[in-house]
N, C-alpha and C positions, 0 to 999 in steps of 0.2 A: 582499502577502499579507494585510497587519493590514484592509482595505479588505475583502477578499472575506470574509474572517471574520467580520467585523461586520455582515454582512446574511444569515449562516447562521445560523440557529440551532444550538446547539451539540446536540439531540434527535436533527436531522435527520441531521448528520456523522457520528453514534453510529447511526445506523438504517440509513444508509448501508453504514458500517464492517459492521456484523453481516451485511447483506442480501450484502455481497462479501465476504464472511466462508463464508455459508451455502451462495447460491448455485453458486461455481463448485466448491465442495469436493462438492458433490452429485454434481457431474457427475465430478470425480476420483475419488471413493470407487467409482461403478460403473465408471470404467475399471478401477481396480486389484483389483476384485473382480471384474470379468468377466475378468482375466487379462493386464491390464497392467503392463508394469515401469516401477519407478520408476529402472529404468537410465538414465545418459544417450546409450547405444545406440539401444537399440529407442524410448525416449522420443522421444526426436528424428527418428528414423528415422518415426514415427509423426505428431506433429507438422507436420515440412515431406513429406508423403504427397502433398499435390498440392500444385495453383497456390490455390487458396482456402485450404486450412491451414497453407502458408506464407507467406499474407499477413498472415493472421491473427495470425500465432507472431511474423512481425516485427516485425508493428505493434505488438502488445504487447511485446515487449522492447526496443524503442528507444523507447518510453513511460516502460517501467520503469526503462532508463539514463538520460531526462531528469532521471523524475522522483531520481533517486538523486543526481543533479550536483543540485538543485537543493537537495537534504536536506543535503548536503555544502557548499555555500555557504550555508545559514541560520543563520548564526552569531547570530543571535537564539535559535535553536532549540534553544543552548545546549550541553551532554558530553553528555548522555540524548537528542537528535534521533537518532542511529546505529540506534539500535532499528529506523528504518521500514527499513536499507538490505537487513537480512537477512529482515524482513517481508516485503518482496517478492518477493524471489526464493525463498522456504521458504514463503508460504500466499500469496501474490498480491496484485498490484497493485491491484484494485478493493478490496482488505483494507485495506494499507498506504497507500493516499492518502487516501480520506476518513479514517483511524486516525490518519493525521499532521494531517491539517486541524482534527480532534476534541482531538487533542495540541495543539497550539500553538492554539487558539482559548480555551485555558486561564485564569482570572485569572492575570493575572501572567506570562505566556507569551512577551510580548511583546518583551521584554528590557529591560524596565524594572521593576526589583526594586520591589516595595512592603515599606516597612519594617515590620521584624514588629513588632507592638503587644505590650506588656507588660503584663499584668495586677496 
């Protein structure tokens, strides 16, 4: 991961984060304001509605459980990585993976403590 990080700029991970931050809550805010529930009834029932928004619905959450195994073995990523696992499944996975990328792309992130300086 230290590999793919090093050729992001940290800007772009942040611009990322907000853009799948802003965009799909756009789209959520008018469902739940044209009179969508945020049940997990009618949500899902709505959701896998046909053959294309149950491809859709799955792709993204066996994405979202990768990416959740893989937040869960980055024991570089330290006690504070658990943040991205409720991130995703509470505002979304275009939120949550570049937000963890952005996270761990951090000085010092890496799991190699840099010793703190004394003045």
């Amino acid at each position: 991961m230290d590999t793919l990080l090093a050729h992001l700029p940290r800007r772009w991970l942040l611009a990322l984060t907000l853009v799948g931050l802003l965009v799909p809550w756009y789209f959520n805010l008018q469902y739940f304001l044209g009179g969508g529930s945020p049940l997990p009834g009618p949500f899902f029932r709505e959701a896998f509605a046909n053959a294309l928004t149950t491809a859709i619905t799955l792709d993204v959450y066996l994405a979202a459980g990768v990416f959740c195994l893989a937040v869960a073995a980055d024991r570089h990523g330290g006690k504070r990585r658990w943040w991205a696992i409720p991130a995703t499944f509470c505002i979304g996975l275009s939120f949550a993976l570049p937000g963890y990328l952005w996270w761990r792309s951090r000085p010092g992130a890496s799991g190699h403590h840099q010793p703190v300086r004394r003045q």
